[in-house]
N, C-alpha and C positions, 0 to 999 in steps of 0.2 A: 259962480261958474268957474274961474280962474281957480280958485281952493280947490275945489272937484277935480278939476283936470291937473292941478299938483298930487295928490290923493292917489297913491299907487295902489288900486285894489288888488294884483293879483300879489302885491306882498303883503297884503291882506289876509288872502286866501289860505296864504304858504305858513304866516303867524299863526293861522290859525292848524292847520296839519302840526306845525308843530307844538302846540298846546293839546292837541288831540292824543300824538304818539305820548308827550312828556307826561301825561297827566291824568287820561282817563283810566278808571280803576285802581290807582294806586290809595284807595280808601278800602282797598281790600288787605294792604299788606300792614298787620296785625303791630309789628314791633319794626319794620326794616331790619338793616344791619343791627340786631340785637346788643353789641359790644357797643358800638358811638349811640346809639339811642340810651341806656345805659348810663352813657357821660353823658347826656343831654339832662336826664333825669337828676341825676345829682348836679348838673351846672345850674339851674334852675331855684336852686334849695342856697348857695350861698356865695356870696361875691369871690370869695376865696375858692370856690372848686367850679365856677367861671372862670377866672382867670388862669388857672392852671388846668383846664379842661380833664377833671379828674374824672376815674371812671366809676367811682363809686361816695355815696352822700357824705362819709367820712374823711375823704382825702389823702386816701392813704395809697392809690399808685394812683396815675395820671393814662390816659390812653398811649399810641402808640405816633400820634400825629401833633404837629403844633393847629394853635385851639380856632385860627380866624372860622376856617369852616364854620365852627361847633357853635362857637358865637353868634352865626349868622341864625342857626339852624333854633338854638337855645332862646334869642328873642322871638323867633316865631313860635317855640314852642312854651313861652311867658304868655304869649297871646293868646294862643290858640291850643293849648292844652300840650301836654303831651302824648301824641298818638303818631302809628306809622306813617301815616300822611303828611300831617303835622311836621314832621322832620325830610320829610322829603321835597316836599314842595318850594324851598331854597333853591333845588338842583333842578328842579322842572322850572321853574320860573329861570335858571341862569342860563337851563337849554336853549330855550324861548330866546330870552336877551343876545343870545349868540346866533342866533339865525339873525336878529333885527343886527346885529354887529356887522357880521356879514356882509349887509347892505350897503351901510354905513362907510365901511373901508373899503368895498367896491366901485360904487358908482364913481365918484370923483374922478378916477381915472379912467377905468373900463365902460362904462357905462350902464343906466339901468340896466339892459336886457341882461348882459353878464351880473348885474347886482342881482338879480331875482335868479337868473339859474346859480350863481353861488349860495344865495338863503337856501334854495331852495334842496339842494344837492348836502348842503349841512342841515338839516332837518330831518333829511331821509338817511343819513349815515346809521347803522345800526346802530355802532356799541355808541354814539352820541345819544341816543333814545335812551339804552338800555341803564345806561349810568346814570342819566340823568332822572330816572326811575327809584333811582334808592339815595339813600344819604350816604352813602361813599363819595369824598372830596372833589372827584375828578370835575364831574361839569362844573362846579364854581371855581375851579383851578381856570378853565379855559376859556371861561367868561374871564376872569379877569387880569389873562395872558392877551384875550381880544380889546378889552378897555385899553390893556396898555398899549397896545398895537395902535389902536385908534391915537390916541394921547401921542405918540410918537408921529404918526401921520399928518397931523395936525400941529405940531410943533415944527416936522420939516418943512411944510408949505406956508408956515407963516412966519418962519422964523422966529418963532419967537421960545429963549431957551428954559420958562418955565415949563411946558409943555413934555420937552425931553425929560427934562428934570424928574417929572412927575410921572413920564412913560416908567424911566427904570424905578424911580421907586414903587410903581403898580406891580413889576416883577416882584422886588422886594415882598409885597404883601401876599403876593402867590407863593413863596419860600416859606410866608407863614400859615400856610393855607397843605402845603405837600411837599414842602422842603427842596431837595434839587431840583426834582421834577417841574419845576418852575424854568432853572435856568436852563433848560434846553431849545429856547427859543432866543438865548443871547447872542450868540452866533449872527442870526439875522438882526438883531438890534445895530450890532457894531459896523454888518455889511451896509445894512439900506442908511443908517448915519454918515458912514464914511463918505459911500456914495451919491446921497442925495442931498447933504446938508451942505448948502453952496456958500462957504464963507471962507476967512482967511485959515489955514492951517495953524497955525498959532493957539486961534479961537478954538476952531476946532476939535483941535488935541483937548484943551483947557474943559471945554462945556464936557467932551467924553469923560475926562478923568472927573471932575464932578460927578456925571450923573452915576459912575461907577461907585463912586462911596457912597452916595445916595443910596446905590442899590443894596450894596452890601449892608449899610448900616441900619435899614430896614431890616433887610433879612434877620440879623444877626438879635434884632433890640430887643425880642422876645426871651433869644435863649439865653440873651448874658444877662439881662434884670434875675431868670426864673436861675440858672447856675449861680449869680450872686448871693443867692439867699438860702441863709446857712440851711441844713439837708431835715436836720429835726424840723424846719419849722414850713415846708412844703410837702407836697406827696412828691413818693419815687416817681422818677419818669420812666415810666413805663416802657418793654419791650429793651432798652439799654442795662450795659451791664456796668457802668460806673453812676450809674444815676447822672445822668448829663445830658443836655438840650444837644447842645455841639456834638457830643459822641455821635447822640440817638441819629440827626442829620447828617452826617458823613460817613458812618457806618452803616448801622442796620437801612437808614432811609434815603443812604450815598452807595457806595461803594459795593456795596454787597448787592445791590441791584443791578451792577456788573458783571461783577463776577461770580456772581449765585451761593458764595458763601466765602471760601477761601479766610475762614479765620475773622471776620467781619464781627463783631459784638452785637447782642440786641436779642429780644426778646426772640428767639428764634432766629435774628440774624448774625448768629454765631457759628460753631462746628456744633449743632443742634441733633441730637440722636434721634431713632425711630422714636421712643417714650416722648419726647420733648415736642415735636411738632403736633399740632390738631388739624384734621381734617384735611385738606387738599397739601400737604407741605408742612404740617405738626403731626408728626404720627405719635404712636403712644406705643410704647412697646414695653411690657408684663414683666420684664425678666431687669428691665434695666431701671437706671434711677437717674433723675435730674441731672444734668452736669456730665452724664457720663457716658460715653458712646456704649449703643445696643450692639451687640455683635452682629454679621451677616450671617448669613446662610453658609458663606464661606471660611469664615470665621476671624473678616475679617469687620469693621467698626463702618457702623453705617454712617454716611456721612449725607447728609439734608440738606437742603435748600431749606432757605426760610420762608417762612408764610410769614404773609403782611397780615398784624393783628386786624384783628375785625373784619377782614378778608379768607379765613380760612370758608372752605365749607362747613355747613352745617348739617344738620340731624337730613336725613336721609329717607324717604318714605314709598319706596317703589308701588308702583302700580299694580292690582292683583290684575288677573285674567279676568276678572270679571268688571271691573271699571272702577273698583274703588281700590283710595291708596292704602296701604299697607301700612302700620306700623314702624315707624324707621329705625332708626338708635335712637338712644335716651341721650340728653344732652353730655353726657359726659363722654361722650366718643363720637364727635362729630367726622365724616368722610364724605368726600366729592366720589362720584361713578368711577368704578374702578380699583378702588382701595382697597387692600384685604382691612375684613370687620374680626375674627379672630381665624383659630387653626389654619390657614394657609400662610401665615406671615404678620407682622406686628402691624395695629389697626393702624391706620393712615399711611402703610407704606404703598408704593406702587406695587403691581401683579411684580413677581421674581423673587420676594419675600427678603431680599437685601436692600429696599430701599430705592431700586432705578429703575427708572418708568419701562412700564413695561407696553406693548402696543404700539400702531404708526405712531410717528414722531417722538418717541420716548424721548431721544437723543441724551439718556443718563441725568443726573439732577441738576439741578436750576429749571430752566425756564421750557426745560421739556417736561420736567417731572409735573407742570402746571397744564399739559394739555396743550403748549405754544408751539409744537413743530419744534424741530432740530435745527440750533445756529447753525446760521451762512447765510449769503446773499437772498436766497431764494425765499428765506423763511417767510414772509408776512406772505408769500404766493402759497405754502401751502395750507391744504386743505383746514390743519389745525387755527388759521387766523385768518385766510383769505374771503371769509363771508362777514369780517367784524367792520372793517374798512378798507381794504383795499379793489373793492368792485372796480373802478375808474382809472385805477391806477397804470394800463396799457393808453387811455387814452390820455392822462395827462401826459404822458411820456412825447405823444405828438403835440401834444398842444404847448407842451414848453418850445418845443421845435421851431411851430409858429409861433409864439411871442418871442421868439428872440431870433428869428431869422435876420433882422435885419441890425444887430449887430456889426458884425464883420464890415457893414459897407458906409458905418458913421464914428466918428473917434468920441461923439457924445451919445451917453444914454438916454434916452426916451421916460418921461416919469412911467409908463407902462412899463416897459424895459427893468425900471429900478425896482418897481412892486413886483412885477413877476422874481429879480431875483431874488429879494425879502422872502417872497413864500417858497422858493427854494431852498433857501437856506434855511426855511424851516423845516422843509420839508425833509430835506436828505441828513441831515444829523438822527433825526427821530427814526427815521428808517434804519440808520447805521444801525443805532441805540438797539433798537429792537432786536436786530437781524444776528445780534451777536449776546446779547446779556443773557445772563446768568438766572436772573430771580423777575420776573412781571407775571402781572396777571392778564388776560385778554382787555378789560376794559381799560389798560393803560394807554393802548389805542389810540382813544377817544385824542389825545395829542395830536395825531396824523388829518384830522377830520377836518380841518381850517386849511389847511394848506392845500390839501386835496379838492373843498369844496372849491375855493375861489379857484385856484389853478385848471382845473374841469370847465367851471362858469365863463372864465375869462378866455380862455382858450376856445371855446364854441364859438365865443363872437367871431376872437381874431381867426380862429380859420375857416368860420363861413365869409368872412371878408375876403381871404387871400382866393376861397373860391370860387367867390363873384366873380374878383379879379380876373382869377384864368392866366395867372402869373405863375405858369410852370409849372416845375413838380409841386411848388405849394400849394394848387388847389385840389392835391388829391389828397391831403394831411385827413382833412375831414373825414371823407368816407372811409379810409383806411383806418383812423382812430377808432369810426364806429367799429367797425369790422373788430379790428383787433382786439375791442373790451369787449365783443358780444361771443367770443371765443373766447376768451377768459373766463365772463362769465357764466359760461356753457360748464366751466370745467369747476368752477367753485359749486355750480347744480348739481354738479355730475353724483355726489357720495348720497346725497339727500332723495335721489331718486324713491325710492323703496319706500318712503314717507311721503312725500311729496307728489308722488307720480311724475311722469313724464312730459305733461300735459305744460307744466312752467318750462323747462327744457327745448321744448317743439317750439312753445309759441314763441318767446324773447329770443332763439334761432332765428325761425324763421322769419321775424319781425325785424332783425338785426341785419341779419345779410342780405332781404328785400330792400330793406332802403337805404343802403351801401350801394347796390349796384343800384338803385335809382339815381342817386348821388352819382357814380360812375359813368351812368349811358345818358339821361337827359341834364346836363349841366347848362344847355342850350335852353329848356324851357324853366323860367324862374321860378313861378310860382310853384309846381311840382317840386323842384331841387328845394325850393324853403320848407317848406312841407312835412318833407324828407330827412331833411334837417334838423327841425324842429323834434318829429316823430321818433327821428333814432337816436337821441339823448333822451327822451323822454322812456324809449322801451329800453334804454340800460336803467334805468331806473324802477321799474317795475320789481326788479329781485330785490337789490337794495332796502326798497320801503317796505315790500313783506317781509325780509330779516328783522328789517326794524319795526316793526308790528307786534311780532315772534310775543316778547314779552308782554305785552299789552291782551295779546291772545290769549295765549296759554300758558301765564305765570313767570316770571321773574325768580333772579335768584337773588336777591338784595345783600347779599357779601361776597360773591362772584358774580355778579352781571355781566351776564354775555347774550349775542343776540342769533336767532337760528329756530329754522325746525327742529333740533335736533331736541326743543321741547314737547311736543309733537309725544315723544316715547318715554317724557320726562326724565330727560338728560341733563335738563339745566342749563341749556348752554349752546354754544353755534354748532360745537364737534359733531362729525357725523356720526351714524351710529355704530360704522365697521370700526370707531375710531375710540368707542369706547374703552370695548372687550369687557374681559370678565374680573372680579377682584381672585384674589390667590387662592381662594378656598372653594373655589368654582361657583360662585352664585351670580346670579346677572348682576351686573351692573344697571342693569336701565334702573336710573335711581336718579329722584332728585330734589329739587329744591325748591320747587315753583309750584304755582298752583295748576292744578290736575282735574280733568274733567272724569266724573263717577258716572255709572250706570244713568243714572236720572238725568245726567245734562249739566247738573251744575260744577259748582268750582269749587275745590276743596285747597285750603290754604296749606302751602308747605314751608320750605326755609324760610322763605322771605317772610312769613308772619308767626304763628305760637307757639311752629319749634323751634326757632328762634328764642323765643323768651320761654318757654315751657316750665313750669314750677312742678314739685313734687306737692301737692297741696297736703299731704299728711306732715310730712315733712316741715311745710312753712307755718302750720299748725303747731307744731308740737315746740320747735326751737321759739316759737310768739308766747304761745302760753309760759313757757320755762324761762324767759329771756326776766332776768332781774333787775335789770338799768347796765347793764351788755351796750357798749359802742355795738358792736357787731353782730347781726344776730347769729352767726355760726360762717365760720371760715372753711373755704375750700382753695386749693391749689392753683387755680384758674379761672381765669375770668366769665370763660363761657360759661362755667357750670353755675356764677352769680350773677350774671345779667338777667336772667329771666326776674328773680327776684328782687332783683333793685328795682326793675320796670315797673314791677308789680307792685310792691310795697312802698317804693321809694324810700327803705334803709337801707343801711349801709349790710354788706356780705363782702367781705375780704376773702379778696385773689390774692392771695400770701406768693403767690410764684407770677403776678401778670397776667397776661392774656396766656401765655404758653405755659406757665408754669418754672420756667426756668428763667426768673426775672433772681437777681441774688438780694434780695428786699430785707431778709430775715434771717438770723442765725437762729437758731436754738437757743442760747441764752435771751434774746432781743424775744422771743414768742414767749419766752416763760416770765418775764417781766409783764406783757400784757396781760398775759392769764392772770398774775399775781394784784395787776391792777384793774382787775373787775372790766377787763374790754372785748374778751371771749372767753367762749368758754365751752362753745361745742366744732367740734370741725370734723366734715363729710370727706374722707378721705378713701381710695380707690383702692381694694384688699390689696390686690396685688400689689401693690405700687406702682400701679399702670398709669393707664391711662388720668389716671386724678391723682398719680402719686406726686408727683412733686418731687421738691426734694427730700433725698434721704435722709437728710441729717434731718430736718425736719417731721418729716413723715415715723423714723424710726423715735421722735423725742416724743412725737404725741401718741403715737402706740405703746411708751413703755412708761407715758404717766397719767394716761387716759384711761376711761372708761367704758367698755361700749355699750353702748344702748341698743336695746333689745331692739331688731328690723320691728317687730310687730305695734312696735309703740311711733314709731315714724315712715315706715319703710310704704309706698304705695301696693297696692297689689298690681298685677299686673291682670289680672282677671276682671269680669265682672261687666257691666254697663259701662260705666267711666273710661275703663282701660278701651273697649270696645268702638266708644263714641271717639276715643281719638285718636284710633287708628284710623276712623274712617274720615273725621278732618285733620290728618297728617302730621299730627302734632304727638304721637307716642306718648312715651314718658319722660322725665326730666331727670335733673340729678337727683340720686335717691330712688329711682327705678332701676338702676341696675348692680352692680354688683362692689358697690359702695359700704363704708363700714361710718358710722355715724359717732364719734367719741367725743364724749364730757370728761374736762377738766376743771376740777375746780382750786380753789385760790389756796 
């Protein structure tokens, strides 16, 4: 009986909500993030392209991430096969463990009731759902930013210095997990230790300067073994332009995610042209070639933000008028809603055909040209981000108020006191971070969702306490909080109308500002006031958990996961839909990447699963039959255009240029040595030199000692049944559907 009444069911209930958003239907998504599924497939096949988490079975470039994720993802997919689920279900399971973390780091000081509206408030975060939906890094980054958090919490209260120890090296292992993105929660490590670890200063100093090489030297133990080892006898690392672990983390996956490009190296995190980026931030542009700025419109050099590999958008499949999707692009020109596809402007650039976003929040390239609203203060408030996680954020604003009112009137801090300022200090770096950078994607987010949940959770308690109390101005914190986020989120509803109806709008209004003023006029009668209480954090949360539904509903985009109706017109994503517009050659945008409901009811798969991995199947036919004992069965310029077929086949297809194509892997002399040594010998290269061009020096050595093979002996048709059946499950064509030239070389 004493077990039972230990036995918290309703975070029970909450584990289970979150198993529900993380998990259900994601047996629908075919390949996930196509690029890291890809590495999983080849990590799987040999200790050596494990340990350097390569992206393809030969090892010849390595992804764009260091490998712990992949690791995790790659034993489960030793076990359980490799399928979309299969690689996803690490980030569902890390969601899960972060709501039970949650708990964990709450109650101690706050107490259950604040432990469970913290689970429960990180459960219901959208872009926490939506990430944790696909195999992109983020939710097992933030799982194992909350282990450390835990581990450091528990080494303060017990004093005991293994625990710190082992806090920062848990950072460390997240460094190896998404590199900086890890240390943005060090800040608060060094505050809540300053402040809460009660020893002599001496000590102090001494355990801090420990656990800081600890951290560092974790961080660091991946890239300096894989940098130690001479360059012949690894793969390229990928997305970097010196082949460097160190580069790859301080530039393309440091600095440039500041400042949105500004000269930063890396597979696209360099001065990257319209031709050079793919899809959401790789455009491709016809006239230009690898390494070299595409001209504007004005005639002046476009200059790009980088796309995070494995993160661009993919193939594209709008909805016809009549319920089925449409045909998208063929994998070799993949673009997010909004991008011109050709004649208005180089594919993947924003509407304006020079390359800067065009539309609300464009705010010019980096982290507007992503769909993120315009840097400065205000950014995460607008419309472009303010449905992914910031719903709560007017009310934590009073609820820090109350948990630290009572500051000013003690010279010591309170352990409440010391953890609210720990989630501060996480809280408002990230926010800085955000409000200003140059290069992120929406579900970078997902960082914000810890600090917010617990600060929201714990905050309810202390200001329905200061309430009770009836101690001044502080007992109207509460109803004012509610008030204040249910006007917020009046105005994050406000673009989604049109989709949505009014009907969400009216009711979490009228429900918001009803029991505000209950709160208000009966604070005299109790049980009504808890009630009320209870009701109006429960109705801020109502929009919340349908965002984060969104994807669960109505398809995912599993290499930009974002959370929103704005799937609903298959947008892919939270943005509303004024906020799309049109790409530059005037055709709708409503375009996307998730799965899509047809005529009949059902669900037809889009980015997140077979156009993602999409084969040209005449194609992977004709280079099989012909392959001689070939490493490779035929080489293209970019990764995307050979993930489908590593999935598929589990051989090797060399990305001669990376994910983006403008990886410097290869010279012309170095390509004509493998040709000479029987390791390719056909490669799928873009007529133009567009969008599949790659490099020139490259591109022009194999058009002027190649062969081309007749389209009809490889080339798909685009007609017929086949072409037909996959327009209508969203998957088009592949590379080698479009306007690709197919050349053998031989030795």
């Amino acid at each position: 009986m004493k077990q039972a009444q230990r036995f918290d069911f309703i975070l029970l209930g909450i584990t289970f909500l979150s198993a529900f958003l993380n998990m259900f239907n994601i047996w629908n998504d075919s390949y996930a993030n196509g690029y890291y599924t890809s590495a999983v497939t080849s990590m799987v096949q040999s200790f050596h392209n494990f340990f350097f988490a390569s992206f393809d079975p030969a090892g010849f470039v390595t992804v764009d991430k260091p490998p712990v994720t992949f690791w995790v993802q790659t034993i489960f997919a030793k076990v359980l096969g490799v399928h979309g689920w299969s690689v996803i279900l690490p980030q569902a399971l890390a969601g899960v463990g972060s709501v039970l973390l949650m708990y964990r780091l709450v109650k101690p000081s706050f107490g259950i009731t604040a432990a469970r509206w913290s689970s429960l408030i990180m459960a219901c975060t959208p872009i926490a759902v939506a990430v944790a939906r696909t195999n992109n890094v983020d939710a097992l980054l933030v799982f194992t930013l909350l282990l450390a958090t835990s581990m450091l919490f528990k080494g303060i209260r017990s004093r005991r210095v293994g625990w710190i120890l082992g806090a920062f090296a848990m950072i460390g292992v997240g460094f190896n997990e998404k590199m900086l993105q890890a240390y943005m929660i060090v800040p608060a490590f060094y505050l809540f230790y300053l402040l809460a670890y009660k020893v002599q200063w001496k000590k102090k100093l001494a355990v801090l300067a420990a656990a800081t090489a600890i951290m560092v030297g974790v961080s660091v133990s991946w890239a300096v073994v894989v940098d130690s080892i001479p360059q012949q006898n690894r793969p390229y690392m990928g997305s970097s332009q010196t082949n460097s672990v160190l580069e790859l983390a301080f530039g393309y996956n440091g600095i440039s995610r500041l400042t949105g490009n500004k000269g930063m190296g890396g597979g696209g995190g360099g001065q990257m042209t319209g031709q050079q980026r793919e899809g959401a931030g790789r455009s491709q542009d016809g006239s230009g070639t690898a390494g070299q700025p595409a001209a504007n419109a004005d005639g002046g050099q476009a200059q790009a933000a980088p796309q995070e590999a494995g993160s661009g958008a993919a193939d594209l499949a709008p909805t016809q008028p009549d319920g089925t999707a449409s045909r998208g692009n063929t994998g070799t020109s993949q673009q997010p809603p909004g991008f011109a596809s050709d004649g208005g402007g180089a594919p993947g650039q924003m509407p304006g055909g020079d390359g800067r976003a065009g539309g609300p929040g464009g705010g010019g390239m980096g982290g507007g040209a992503f769909g993120t609203g315009t840097a400065g203060p205000l950014r995460l408030f607008q419309t472009e981000l303010s449905g992914q996680a910031s719903w709560l954020l007017p009310f934590v604003a009073f609820a820090c108020v109350g948990l630290l009112s009572g500051v000013r009137r003690r010279k010591q801090l309170t352990g409440k006191e010391t953890e609210t300022l720990f989630w501060l200090a996480w809280l408002l770096p990230v926010m800085a971070f955000f409000s200003v950078a140059g290069f992120f994607h929406h579900y970078y987010l997902i960082m914000l969702a810890p600090s917010i949940a617990v600060l929201a959770g714990a905050g309810w308690v202390e200001l329905w306490s200061q309430y009770r109390s009836k101690e001044g101005w502080r007992r109207w914190l509460l109803p004012t909080g509610i008030l204040a986020a249910t006007a917020f989120e009046l105005y994050v509803l406000q673009p989604y109308q049109s989709k949505i109806g009014m009907g969400w709008s009216i009711g979490i209004g009228a429900a918001g500002v009803t029991l505000a003023l209950i709160l208000f006029l009966t604070a005299a009668r109790q049980k009504l006031a808890s009630a009320a209480a209870v009701a109006g954090m429960l109705a801020l949360l109502v929009a919340p958990t349908f965002w984060a539904a969104t994807p669960m509903i109505y398809g995912g985009n599993s290499m930009l996961p974002q959370a929103g109706p704005g799937q609903l017109s298959g947008m892919g994503g939270g943005m509303p839909p004024q906020a799309m517009g049109g790409s530059a050659d005037g055709t709708n945008a409503d375009q996307t990447g998730g799965r899509r409901a047809n005529a009949d009811g059902t669900q037809r798969q889009g980015m997140g699963g077979d156009m993602n991995g999409s084969v040209n199947e005449k194609l992977l036919d004709y280079v099989t039959k012909n392959n001689t004992g070939e490493k490779y069965l035929f080489a293209t310029s970019r990764a995307t255009s050979a993930q489908g077929y590593i999935i598929r086949t589990g051989k090797a297809v060399m990305a001669m240029g990376g994910f983006s194509g403008s990886d410097p892997i290869l010279t012309a002399a170095k390509l004509e040595q493998m040709v000479k040594n029987k390791e390719v010998k056909y490669f799928l290269i873009s007529s133009g030199g567009g969008p599949d061009g790659g490099s020139s020096e490259l591109t022009a050595w194999i058009k002027e000692h190649g062969t081309e093979v007749p389209k009809t002996e490889w080339q798909q048709t685009q007609n017929g049944d086949q072409s037909q059946n996959q327009a209508q499950d969203g998957r088009g064509g592949g590379p080698g559907m479009g306007n690709e030239t197919l050349y053998q070389i031989n030795p």
